[in-house]
C-alpha positions as CSV (number, residue, x, y, z in Angstrom):
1,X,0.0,0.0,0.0
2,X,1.2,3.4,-0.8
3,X,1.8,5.9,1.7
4,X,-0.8,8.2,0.4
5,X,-3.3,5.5,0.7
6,X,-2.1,4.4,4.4
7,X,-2.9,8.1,5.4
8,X,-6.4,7.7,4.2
9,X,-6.9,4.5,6.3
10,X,-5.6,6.3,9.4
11,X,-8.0,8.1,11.5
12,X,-8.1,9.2,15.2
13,X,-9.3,6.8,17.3
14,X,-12.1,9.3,18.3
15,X,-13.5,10.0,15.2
16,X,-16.7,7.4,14.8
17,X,-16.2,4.7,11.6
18,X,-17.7,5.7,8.5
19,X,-20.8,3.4,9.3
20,X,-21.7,4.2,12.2
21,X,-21.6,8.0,11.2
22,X,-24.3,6.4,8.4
23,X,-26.1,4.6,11.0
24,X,-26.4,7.7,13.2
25,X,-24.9,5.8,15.9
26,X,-22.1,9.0,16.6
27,X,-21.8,10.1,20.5
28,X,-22.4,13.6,19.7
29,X,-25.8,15.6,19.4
30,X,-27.2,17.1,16.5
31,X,-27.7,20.8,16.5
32,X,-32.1,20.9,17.0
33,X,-32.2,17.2,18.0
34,X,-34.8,17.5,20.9
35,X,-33.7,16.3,24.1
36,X,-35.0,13.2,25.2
37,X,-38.6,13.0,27.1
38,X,-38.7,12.9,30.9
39,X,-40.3,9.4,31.8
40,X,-43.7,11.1,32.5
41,X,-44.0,12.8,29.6
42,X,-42.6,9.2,27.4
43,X,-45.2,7.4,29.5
44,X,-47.9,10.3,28.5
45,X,-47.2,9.9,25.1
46,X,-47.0,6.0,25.2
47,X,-50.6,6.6,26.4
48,X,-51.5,8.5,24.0
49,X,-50.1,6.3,21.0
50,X,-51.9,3.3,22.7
51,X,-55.4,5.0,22.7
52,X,-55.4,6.3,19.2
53,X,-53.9,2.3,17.6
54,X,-56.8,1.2,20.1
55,X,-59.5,3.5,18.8
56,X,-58.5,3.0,15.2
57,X,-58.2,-0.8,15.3
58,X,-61.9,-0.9,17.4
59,X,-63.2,1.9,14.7
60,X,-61.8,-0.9,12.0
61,X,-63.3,-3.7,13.2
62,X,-66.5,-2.8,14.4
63,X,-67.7,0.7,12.6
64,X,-69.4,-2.0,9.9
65,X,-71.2,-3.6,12.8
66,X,-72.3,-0.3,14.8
67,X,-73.9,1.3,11.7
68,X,-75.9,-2.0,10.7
69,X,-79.8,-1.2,11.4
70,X,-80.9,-2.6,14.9
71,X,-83.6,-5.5,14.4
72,X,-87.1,-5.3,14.7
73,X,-86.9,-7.8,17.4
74,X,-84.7,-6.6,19.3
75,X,-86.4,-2.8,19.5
76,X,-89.4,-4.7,20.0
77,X,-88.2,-6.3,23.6
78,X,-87.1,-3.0,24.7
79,X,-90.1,-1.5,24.1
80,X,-91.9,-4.1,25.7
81,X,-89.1,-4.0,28.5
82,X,-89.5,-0.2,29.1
83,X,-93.4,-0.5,29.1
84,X,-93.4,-3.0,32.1
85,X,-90.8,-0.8,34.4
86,X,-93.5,2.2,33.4
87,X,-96.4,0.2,35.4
């Protein structure tokens, strides 16, 4: 190997490898990276992811259902239901 070559191999050990500058896996912090959330606030917005995958998957699976037309039969018992608590 040439010496020119050699030189482009060397690099302070401090300096992070090539691939793990690609990978983003350096020990220094980007300028307007936000600093990490305080556990109550990551727990807050855990929460919060949680409810809204929960309320879309229950919207997904069961808006067909909830907007299907309520039988006859069954408005018919709670009718008759609602008439016997009235007397």
């Amino acid at each position: 190997m040439t010496r020119s070559g050699a030189a482009v191999l060397e690099r302070p050990a401090a300096t992070p490898s090539f691939s793990a500058m690609a990978m983003g896996k350096t020990d220094q912090k980007r300028a307007g990276k936000p600093e990490k959330a305080r556990p109550e606030e990551e727990g807050e917005a855990v929460d919060g992811a949680f409810d809204l995958w929960l309320s879309r998957g229950l919207h997904q699976l069961y808006d067909t259902v909830a907007k299907e037309p309520i039988p006859d039969a069954l408005l018919r018992m709670i009718e008759d239901d609602k008439a016997s608590k009235d007397e």
